[in-house]
N, CA and C atoms as an extended XYZ file, in Angstrom:
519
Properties=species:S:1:pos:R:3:atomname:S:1:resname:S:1:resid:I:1 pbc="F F F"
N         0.859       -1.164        0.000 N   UNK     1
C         0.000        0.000        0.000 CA  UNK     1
C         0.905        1.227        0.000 C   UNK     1
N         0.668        1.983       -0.875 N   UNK     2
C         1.518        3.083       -1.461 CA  UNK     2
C         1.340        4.217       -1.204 C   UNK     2
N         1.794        4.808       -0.023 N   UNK     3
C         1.120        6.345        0.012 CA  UNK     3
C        -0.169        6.818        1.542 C   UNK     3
N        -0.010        7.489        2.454 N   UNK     4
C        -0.790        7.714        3.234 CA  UNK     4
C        -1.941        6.867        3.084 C   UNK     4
N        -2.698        7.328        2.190 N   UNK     5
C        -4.441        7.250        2.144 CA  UNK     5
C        -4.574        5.287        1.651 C   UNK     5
N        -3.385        4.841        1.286 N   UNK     6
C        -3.522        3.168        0.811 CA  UNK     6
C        -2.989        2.542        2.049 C   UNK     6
N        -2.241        3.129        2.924 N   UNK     7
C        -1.789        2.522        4.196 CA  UNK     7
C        -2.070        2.535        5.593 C   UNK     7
N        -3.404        3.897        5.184 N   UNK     8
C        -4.301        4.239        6.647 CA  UNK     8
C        -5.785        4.393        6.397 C   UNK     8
N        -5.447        5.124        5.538 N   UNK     9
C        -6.887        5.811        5.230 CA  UNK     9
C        -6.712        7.069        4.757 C   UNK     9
N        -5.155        7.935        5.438 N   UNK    10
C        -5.086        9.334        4.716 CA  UNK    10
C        -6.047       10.375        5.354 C   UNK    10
N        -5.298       11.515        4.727 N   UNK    11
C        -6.946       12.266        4.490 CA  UNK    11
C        -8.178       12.131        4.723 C   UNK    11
N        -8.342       11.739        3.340 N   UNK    12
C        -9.693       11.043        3.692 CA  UNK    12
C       -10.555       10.680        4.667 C   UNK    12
N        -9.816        9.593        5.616 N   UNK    13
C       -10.165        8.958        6.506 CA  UNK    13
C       -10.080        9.917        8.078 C   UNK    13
N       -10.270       11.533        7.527 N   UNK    14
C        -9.934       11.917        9.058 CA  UNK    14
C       -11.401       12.115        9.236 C   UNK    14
N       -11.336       12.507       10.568 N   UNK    15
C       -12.442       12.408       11.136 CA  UNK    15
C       -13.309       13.843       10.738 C   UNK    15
N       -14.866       13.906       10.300 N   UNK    16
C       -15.690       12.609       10.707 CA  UNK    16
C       -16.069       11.432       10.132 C   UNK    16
N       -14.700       11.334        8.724 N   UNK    17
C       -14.612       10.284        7.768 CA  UNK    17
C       -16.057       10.040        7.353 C   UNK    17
N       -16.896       10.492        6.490 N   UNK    18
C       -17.307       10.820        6.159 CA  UNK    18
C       -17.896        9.487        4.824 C   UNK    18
N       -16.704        9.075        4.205 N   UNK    19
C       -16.826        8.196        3.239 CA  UNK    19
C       -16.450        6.738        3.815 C   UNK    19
N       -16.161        6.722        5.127 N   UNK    20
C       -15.349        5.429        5.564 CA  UNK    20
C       -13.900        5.102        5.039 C   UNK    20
N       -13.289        5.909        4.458 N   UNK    21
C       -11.838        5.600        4.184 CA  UNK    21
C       -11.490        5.018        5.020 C   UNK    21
N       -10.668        4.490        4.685 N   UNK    22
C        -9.443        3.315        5.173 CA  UNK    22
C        -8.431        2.731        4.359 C   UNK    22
N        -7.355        2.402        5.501 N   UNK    23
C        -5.987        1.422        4.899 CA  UNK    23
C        -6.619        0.221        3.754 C   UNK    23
N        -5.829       -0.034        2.776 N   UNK    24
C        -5.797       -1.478        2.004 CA  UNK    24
C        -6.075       -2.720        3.070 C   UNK    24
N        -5.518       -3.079        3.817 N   UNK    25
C        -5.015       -4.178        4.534 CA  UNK    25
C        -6.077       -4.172        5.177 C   UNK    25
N        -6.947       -3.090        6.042 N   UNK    26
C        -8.168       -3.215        6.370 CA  UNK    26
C        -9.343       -3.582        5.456 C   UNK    26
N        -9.613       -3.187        4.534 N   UNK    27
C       -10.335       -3.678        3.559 CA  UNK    27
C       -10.277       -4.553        3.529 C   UNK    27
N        -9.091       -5.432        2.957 N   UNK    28
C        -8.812       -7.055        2.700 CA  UNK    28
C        -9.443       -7.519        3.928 C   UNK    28
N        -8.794       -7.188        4.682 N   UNK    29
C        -9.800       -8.171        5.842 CA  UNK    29
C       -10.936       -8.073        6.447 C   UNK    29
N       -11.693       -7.118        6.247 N   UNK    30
C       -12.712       -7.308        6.155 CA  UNK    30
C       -13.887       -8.126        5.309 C   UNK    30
N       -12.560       -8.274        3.943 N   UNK    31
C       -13.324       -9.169        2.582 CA  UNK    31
C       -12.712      -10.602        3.239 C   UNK    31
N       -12.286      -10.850        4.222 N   UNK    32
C       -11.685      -11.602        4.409 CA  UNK    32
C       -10.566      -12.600        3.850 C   UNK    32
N        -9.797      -11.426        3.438 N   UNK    33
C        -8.518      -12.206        2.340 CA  UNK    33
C        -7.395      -11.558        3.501 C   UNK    33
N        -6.229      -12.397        3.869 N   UNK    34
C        -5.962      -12.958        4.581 CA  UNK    34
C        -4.284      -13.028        3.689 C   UNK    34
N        -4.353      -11.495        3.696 N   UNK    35
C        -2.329      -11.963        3.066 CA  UNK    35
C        -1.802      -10.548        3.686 C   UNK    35
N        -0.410      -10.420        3.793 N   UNK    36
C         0.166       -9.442        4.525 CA  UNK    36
C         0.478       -8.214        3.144 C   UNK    36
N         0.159       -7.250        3.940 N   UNK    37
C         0.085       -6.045        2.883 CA  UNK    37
C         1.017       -5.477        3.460 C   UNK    37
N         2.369       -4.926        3.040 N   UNK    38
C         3.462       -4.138        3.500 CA  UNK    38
C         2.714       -2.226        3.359 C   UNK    38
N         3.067       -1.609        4.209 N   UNK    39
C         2.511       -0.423        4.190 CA  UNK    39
C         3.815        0.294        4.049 C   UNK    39
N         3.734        1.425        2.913 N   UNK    40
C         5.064        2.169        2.783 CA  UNK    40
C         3.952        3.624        2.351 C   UNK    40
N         3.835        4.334        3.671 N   UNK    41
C         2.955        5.376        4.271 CA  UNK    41
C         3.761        6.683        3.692 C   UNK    41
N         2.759        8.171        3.742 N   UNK    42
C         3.759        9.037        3.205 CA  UNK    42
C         3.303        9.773        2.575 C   UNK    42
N         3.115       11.221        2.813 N   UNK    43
C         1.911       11.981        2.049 CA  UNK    43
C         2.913       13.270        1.265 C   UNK    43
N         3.891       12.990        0.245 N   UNK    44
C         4.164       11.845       -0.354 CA  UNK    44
C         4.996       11.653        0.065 C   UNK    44
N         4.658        9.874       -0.252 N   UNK    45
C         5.389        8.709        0.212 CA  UNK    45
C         6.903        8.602       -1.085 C   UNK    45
N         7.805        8.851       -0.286 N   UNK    46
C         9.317        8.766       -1.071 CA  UNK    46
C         9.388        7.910       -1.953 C   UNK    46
N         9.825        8.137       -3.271 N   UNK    47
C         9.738        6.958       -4.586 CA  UNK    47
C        11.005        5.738       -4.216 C   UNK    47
N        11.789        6.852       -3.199 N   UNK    48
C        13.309        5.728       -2.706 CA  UNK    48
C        12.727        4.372       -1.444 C   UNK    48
N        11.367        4.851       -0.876 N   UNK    49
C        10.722        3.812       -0.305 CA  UNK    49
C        10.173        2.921       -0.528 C   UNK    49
N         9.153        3.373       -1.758 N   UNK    50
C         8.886        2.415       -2.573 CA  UNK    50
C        10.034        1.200       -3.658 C   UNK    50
N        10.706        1.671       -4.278 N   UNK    51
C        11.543        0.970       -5.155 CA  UNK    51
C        12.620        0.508       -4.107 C   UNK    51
N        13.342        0.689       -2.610 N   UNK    52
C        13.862        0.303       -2.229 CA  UNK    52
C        13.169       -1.109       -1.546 C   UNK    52
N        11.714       -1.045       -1.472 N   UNK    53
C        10.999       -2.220       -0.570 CA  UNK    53
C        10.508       -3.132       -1.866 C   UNK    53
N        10.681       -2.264       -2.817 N   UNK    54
C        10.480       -3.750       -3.789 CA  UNK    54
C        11.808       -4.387       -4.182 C   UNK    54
N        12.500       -3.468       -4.485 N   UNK    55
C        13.713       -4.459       -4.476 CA  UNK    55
C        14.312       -5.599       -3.057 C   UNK    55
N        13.877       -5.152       -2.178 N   UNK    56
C        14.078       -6.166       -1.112 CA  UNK    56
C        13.177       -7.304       -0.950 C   UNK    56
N        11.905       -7.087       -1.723 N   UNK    57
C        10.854       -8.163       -1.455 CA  UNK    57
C        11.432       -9.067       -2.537 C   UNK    57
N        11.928       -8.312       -3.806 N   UNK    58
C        12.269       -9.295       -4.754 CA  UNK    58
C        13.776       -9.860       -4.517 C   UNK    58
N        14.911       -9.416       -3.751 N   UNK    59
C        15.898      -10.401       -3.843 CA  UNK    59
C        15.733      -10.914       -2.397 C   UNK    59
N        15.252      -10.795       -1.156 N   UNK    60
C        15.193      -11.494       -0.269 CA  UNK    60
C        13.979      -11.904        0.587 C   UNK    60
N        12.866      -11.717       -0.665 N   UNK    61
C        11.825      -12.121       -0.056 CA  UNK    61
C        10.812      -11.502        0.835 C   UNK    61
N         9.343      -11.506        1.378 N   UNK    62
C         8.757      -11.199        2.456 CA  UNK    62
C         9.142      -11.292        3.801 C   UNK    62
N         9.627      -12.590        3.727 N   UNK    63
C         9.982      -13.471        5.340 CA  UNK    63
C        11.236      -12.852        5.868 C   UNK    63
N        11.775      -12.201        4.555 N   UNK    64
C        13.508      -11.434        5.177 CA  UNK    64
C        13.592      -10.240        5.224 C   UNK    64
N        12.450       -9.528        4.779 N   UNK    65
C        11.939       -8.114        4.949 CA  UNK    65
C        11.393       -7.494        6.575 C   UNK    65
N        11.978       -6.822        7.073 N   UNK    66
C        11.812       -7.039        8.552 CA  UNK    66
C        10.612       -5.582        8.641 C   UNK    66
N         9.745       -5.676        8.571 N   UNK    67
C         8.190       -5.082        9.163 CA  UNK    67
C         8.042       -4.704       10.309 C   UNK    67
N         7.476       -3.225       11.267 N   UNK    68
C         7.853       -2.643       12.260 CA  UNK    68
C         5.496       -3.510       12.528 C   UNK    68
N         5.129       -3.068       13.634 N   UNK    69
C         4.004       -3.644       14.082 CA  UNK    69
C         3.041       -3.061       12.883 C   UNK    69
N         2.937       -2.033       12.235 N   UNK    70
C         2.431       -1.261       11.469 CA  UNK    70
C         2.405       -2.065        9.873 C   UNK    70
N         2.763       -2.843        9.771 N   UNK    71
C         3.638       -3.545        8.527 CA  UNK    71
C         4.549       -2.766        7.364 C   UNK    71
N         5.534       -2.002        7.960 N   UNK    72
C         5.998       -0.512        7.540 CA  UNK    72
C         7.624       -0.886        7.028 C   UNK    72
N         8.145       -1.078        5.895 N   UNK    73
C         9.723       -1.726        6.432 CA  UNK    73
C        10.489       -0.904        7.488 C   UNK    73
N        11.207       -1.511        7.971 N   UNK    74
C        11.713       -0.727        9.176 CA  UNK    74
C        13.064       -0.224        8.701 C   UNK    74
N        13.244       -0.747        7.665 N   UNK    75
C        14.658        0.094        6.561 CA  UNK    75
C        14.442        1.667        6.701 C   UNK    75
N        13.063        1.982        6.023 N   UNK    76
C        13.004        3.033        6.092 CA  UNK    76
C        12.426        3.929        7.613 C   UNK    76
N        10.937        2.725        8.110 N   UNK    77
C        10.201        3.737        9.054 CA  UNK    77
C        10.863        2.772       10.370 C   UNK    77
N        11.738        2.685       10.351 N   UNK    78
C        12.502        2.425       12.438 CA  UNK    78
C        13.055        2.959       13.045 C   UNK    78
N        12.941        4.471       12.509 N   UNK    79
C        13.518        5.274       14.153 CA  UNK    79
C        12.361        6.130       13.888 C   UNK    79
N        12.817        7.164       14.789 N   UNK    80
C        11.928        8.361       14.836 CA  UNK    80
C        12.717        9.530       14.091 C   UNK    80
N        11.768        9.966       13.601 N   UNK    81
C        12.571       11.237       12.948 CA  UNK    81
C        13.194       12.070       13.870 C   UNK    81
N        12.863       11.972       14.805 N   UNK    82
C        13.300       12.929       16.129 CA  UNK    82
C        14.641       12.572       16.289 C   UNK    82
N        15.311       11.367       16.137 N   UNK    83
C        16.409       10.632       16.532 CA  UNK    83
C        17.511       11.158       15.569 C   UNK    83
N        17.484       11.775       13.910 N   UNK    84
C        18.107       12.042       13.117 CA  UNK    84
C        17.703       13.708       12.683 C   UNK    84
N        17.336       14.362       13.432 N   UNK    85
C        16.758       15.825       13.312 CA  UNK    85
C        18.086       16.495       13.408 C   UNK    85
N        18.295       17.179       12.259 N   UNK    86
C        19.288       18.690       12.969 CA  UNK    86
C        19.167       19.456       13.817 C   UNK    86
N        17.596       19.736       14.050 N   UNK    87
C        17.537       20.653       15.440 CA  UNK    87
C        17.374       19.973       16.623 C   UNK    87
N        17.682       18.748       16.696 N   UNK    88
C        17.726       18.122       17.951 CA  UNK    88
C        18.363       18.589       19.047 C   UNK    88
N        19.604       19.040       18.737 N   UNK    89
C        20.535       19.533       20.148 CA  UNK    89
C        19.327       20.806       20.051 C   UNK    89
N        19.099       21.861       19.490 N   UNK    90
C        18.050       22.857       19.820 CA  UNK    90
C        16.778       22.093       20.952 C   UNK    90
N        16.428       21.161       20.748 N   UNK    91
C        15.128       20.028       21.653 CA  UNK    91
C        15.908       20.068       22.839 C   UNK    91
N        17.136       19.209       22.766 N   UNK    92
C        17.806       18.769       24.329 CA  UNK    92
C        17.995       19.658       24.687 C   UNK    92
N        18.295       21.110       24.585 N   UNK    93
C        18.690       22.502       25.326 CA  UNK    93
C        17.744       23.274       25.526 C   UNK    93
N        16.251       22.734       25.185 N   UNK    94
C        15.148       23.575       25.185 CA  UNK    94
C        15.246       24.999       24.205 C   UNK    94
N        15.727       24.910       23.630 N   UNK    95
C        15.359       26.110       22.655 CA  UNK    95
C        14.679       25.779       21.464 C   UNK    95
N        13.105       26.406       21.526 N   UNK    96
C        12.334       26.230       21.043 CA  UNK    96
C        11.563       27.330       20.035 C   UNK    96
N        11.664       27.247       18.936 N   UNK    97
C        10.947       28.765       18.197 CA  UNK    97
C         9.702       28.993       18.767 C   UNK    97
N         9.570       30.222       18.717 N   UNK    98
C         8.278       30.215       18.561 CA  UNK    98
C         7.772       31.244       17.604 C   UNK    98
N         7.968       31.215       16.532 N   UNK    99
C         7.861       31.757       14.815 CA  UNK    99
C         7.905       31.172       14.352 C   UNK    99
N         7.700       30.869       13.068 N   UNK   100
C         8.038       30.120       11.868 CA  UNK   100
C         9.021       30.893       11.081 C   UNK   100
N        10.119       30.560       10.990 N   UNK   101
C        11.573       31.125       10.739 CA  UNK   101
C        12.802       30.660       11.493 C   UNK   101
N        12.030       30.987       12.982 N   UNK   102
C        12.959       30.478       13.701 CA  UNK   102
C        13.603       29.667       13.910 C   UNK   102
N        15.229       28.858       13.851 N   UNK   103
C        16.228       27.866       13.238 CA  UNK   103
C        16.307       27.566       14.554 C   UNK   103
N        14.930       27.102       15.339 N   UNK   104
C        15.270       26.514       16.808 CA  UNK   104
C        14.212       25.114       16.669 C   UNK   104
N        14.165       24.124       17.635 N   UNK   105
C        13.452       23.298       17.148 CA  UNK   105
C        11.804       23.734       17.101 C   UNK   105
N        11.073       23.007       16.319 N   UNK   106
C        10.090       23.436       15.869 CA  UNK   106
C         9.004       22.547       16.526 C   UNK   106
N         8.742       21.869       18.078 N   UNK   107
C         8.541       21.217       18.472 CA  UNK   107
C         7.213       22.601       19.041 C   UNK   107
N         7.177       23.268       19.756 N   UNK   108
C         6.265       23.986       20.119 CA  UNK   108
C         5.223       24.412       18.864 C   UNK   108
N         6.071       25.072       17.660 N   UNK   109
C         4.898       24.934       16.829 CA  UNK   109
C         4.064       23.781       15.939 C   UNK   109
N         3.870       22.684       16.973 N   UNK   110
C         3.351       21.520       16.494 CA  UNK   110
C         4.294       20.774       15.794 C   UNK   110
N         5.425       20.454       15.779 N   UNK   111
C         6.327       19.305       15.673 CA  UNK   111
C         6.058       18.138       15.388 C   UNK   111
N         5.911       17.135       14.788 N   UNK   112
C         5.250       15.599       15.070 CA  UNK   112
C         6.009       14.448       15.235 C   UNK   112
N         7.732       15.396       14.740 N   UNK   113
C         8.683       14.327       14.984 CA  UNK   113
C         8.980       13.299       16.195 C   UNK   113
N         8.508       13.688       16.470 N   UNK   114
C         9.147       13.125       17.953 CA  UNK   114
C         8.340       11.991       17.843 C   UNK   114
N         7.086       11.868       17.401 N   UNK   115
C         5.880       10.046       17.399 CA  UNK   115
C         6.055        9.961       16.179 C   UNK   115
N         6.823       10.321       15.232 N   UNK   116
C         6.696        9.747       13.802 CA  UNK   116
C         8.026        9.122       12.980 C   UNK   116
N         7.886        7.851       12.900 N   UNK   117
C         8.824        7.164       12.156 CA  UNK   117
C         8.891        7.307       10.514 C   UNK   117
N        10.286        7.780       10.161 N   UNK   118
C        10.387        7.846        9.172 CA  UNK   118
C        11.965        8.341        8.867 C   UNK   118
N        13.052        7.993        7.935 N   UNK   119
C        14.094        8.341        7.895 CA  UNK   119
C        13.982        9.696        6.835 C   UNK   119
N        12.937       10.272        7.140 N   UNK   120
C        12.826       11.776        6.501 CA  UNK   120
C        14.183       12.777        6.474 C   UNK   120
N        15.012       12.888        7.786 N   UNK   121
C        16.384       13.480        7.778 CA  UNK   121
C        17.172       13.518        6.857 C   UNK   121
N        17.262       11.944        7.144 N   UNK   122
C        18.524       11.466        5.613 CA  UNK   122
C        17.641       11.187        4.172 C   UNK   122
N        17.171       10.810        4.260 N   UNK   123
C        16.389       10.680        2.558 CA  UNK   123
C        16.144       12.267        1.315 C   UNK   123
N        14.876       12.583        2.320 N   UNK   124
C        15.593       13.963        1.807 CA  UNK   124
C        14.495       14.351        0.636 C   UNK   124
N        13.792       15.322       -0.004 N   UNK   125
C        13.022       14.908       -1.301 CA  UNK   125
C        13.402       15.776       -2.072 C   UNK   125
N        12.468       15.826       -3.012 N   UNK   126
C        12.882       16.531       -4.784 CA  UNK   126
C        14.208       16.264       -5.311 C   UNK   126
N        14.955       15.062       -5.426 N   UNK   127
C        16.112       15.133       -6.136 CA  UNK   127
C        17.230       15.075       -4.547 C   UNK   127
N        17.219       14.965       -3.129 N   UNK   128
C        18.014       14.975       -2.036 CA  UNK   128
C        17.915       16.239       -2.112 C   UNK   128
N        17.056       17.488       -2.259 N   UNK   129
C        17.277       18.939       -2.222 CA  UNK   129
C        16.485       19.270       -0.713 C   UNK   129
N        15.452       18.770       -0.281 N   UNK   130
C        14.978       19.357        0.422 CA  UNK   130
C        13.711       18.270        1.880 C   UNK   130
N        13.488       18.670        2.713 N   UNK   131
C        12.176       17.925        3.754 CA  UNK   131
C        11.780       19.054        4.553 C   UNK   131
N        10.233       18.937        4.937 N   UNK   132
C         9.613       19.451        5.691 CA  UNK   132
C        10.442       20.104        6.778 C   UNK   132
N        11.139       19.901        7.961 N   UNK   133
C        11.854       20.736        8.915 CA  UNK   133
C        13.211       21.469        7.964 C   UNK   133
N        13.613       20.847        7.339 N   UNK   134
C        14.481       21.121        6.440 CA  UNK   134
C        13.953       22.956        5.710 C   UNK   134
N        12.684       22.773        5.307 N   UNK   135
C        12.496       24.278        4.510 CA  UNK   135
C        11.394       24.847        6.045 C   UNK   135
N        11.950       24.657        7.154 N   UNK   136
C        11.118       25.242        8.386 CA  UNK   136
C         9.520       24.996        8.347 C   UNK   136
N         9.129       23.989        8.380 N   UNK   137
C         8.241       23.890        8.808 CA  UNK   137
C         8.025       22.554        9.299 C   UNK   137
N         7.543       22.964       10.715 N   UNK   138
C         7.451       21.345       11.266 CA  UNK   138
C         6.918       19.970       10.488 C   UNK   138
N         7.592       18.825       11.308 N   UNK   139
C         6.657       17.797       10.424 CA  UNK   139
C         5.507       17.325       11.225 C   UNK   139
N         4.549       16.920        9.984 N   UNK   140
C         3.272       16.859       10.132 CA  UNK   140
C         2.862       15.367       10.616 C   UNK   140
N         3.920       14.093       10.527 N   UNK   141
C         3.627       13.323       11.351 CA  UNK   141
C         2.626       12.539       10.058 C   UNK   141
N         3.091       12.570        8.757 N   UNK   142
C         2.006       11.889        7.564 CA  UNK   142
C         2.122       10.676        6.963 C   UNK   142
N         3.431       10.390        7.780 N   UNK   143
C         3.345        8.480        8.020 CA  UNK   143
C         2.901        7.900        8.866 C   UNK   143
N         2.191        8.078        9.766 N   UNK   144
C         1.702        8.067       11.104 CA  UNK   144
C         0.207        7.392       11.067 C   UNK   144
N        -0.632        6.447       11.374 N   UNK   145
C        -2.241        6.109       10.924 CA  UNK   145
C        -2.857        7.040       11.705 C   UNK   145
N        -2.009        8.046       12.294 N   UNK   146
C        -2.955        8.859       12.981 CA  UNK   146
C        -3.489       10.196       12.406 C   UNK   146
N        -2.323       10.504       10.965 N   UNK   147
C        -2.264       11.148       10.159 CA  UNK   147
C        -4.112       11.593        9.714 C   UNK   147
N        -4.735       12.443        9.255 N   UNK   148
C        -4.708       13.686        9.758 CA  UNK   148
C        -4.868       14.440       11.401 C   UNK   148
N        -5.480       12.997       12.009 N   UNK   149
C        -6.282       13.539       13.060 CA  UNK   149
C        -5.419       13.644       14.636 C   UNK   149
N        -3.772       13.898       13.687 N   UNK   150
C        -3.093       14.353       14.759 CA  UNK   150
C        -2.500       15.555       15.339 C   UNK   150
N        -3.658       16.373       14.386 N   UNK   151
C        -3.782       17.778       14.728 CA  UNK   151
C        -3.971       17.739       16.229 C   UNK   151
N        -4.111       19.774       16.036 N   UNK   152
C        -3.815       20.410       15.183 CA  UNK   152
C        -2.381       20.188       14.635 C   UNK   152
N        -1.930       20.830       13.869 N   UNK   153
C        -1.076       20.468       12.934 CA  UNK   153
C        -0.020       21.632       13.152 C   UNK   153
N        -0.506       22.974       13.606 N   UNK   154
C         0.378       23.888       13.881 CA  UNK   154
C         0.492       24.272       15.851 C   UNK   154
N        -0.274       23.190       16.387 N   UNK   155
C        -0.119       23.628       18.039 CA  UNK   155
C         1.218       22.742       18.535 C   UNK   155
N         1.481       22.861       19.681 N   UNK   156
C         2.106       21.761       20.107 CA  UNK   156
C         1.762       20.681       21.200 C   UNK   156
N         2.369       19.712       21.025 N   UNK   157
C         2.244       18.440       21.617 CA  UNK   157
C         1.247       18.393       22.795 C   UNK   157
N         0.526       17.742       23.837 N   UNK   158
C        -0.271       17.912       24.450 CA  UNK   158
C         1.004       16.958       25.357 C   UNK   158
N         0.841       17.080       26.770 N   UNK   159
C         2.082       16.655       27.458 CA  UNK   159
C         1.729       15.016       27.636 C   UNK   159
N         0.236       14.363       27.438 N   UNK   160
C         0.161       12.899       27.522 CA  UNK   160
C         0.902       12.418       26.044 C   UNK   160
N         0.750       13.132       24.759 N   UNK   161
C         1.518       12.791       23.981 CA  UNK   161
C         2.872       12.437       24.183 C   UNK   161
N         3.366       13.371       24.472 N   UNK   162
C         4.825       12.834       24.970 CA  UNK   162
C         5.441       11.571       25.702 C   UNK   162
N         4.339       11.134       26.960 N   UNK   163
C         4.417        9.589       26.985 CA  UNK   163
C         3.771        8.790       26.321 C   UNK   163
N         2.740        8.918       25.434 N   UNK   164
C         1.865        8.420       24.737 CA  UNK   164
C         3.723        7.723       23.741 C   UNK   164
N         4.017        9.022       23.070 N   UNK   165
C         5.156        8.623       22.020 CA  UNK   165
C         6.704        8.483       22.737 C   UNK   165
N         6.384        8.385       24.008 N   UNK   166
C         7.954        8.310       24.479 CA  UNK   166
C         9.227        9.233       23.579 C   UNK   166
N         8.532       10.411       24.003 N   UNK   167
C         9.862       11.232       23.757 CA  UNK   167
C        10.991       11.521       24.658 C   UNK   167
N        12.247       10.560       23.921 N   UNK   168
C        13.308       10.807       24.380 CA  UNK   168
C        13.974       11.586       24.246 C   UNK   168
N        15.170       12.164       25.611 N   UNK   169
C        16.539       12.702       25.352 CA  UNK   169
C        17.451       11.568       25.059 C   UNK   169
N        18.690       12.567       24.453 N   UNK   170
C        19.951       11.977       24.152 CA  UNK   170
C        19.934       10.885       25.319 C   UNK   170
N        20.684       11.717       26.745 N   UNK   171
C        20.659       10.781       27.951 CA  UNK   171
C        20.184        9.567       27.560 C   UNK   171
N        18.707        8.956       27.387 N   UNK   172
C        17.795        8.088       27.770 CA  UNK   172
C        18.124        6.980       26.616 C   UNK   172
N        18.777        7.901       25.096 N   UNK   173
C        18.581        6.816       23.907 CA  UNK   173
C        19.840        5.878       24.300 C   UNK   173
């Protein structure tokens, strides 16, 4: 399933979902077909995610493809973006913008890194030119099945979130 809205529901599927959107893999089982659907989530979802998870399904198979609980490869979605952020030392020192401009972490103005897996840091889009914190603006957290309805989208974190997503310091990793 290719893309936010084929691996959750997306969009679409935010609330008050309206049309019943949903993930692929949910569907299937509800039709009751009964095969593992790899989810490579992503609004948009990186073309280096896609063609990197097919090339792994095709030289080493499903069974050697290692899947995070989400069925997500964990090549790409097993850390947190929070873990590979440039403004991270800005997070551990508490310096926090509060503008949009500001080259401090972007965690107060609704941040999502910190609960969202994805090697967004290093990957990188349009050609390795550019990502969401990258051109200042927080990330939106759009690999996530919680994706849209993990607004707002420009507030910040609510403090059960934070144990909800176990946001770590350096110290702790």
């Amino acid at each position: 399933a290719y893309g936010t809205c084929a691996a959750f529901g997306g969009i679409p599927s935010g609330k008050p979902n309206p049309t019943g959107a949903r993930g692929v893999a949910q569907v299937l089982k509800e039709h009751g077909v009964d095969k593992v659907v790899v989810n490579i989530p992503g609004c948009p979802a990186h073309p280096d995610w896609l063609s990197g998870t097919i090339a792994a399904l095709l030289l080493l198979g499903l069974d050697k493809v290692e899947l995070d609980d989400l069925n997500r490869p964990k090549r790409f979605f097993g850390k947190l973006i929070h873990d590979n952020c440039p403004r991270r030392a800005y997070f551990d020192t508490a310096r926090f913008a509060k503008n949009f401009g500001d080259e401090l972490c972007l965690l107060e103005l609704g941040c999502k890194g910190p609960q969202t897996y994805a090697d967004c840091p290093i990957r990188l889009w349009n050609g390795g030119v550019n990502w969401c914190i990258g051109s200042n603006a927080p990330c939106i957290g759009c690999v996530e099945p919680e994706f849209p309805d993990n607004a707002p989208l420009y507030e910040k974190m609510t403090e059960d979130r934070y144990t909800e997503y176990a946001v770590r310091t350096r110290e702790e990793d």
